[in-house]
C-alpha positions as a Python dict, from the first residue, in 0.01 Angstrom:
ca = {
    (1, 'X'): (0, 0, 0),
    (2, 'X'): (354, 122, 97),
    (3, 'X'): (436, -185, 237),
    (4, 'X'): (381, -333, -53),
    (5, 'X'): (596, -96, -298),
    (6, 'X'): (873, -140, -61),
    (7, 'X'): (827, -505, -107),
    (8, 'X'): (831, -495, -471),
    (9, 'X'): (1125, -230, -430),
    (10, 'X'): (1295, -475, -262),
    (11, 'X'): (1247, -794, -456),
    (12, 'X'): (1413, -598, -764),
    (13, 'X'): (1715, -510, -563),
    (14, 'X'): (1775, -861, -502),
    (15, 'X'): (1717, -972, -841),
    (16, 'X'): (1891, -672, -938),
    (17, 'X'): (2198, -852, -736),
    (18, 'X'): (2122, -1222, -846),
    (19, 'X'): (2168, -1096, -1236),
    (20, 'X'): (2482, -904, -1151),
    (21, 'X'): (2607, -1220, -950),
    (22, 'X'): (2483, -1462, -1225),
    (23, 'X'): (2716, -1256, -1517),
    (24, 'X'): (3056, -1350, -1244),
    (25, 'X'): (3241, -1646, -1413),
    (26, 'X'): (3301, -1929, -1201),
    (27, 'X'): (3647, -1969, -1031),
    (28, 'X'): (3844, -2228, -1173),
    (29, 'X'): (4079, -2403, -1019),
    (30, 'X'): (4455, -2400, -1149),
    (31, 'X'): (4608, -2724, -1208),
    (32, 'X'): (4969, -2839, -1359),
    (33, 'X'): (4716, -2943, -1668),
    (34, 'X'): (4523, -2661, -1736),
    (35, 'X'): (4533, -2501, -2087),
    (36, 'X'): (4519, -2152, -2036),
    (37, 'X'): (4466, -1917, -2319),
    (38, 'X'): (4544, -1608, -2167),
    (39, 'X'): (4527, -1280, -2402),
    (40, 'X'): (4527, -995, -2102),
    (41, 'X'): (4541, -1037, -1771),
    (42, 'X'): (4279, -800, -1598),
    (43, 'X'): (4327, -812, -1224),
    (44, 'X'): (4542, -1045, -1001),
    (45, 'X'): (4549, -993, -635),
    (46, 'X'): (4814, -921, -389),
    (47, 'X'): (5046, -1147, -261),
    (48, 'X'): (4969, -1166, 92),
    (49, 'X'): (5261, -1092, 348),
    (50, 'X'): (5258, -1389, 521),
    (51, 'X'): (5459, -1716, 553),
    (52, 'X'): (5190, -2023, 444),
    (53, 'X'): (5068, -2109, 93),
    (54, 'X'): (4766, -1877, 32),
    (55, 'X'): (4488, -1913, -244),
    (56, 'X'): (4495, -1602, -499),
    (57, 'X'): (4300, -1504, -824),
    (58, 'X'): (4376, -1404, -1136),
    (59, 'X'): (4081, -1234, -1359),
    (60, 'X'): (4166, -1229, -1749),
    (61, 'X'): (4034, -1253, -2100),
    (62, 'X'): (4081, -1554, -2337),
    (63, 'X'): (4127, -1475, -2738),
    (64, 'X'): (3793, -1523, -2749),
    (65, 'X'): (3674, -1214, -2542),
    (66, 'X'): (3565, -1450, -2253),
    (67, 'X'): (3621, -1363, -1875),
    (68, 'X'): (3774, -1601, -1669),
    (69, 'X'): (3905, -1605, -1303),
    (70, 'X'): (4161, -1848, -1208),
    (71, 'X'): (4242, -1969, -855),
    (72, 'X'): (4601, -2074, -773),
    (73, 'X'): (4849, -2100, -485),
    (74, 'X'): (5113, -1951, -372),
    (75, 'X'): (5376, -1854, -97),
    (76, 'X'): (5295, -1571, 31),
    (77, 'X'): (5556, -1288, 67),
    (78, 'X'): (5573, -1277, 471),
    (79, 'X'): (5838, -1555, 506),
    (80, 'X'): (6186, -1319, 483),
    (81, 'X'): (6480, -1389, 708),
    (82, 'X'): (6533, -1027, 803),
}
């Protein structure tokens, strides 16, 4: 019988985690064409220090209340002629 509750236990942790995964938005991907309607930026990540074109994200609201990430490219920071 404990075996069992942990195995029930168990099975709504992962669902738990599916659900929470399942409310992410999906990345998009940043082109010259995309319309963005951008009313507050939420989080963007760091610029990495290093000297190659790196992938980063941007997580913000539309006008509309909606969450969206954006993925985009960009030089990273580590490419300084000290």
């Amino acid at each position: 019988m404990k075996l069992f509750k942990t195995l029930i236990a168990a099975s709504f942790v992962m669902l738990g985690s599916q659900m929470a995964f399942a409310d992410q938005p999906a990345v998009e991907q940043y082109s010259y064409s995309s319309h963005l309607d951008i009313a507050k930026v939420i989080h963007m990540d760091a610029v990495p220090d290093v000297c190659e074109v790196v992938p980063v994200q941007m997580t913000y609201l539309d006008h509309q209340g909606q969450q969206h990430v954006m993925e985009y490219r960009v030089m990273g920071n580590g490419c300084s002629n000290n």
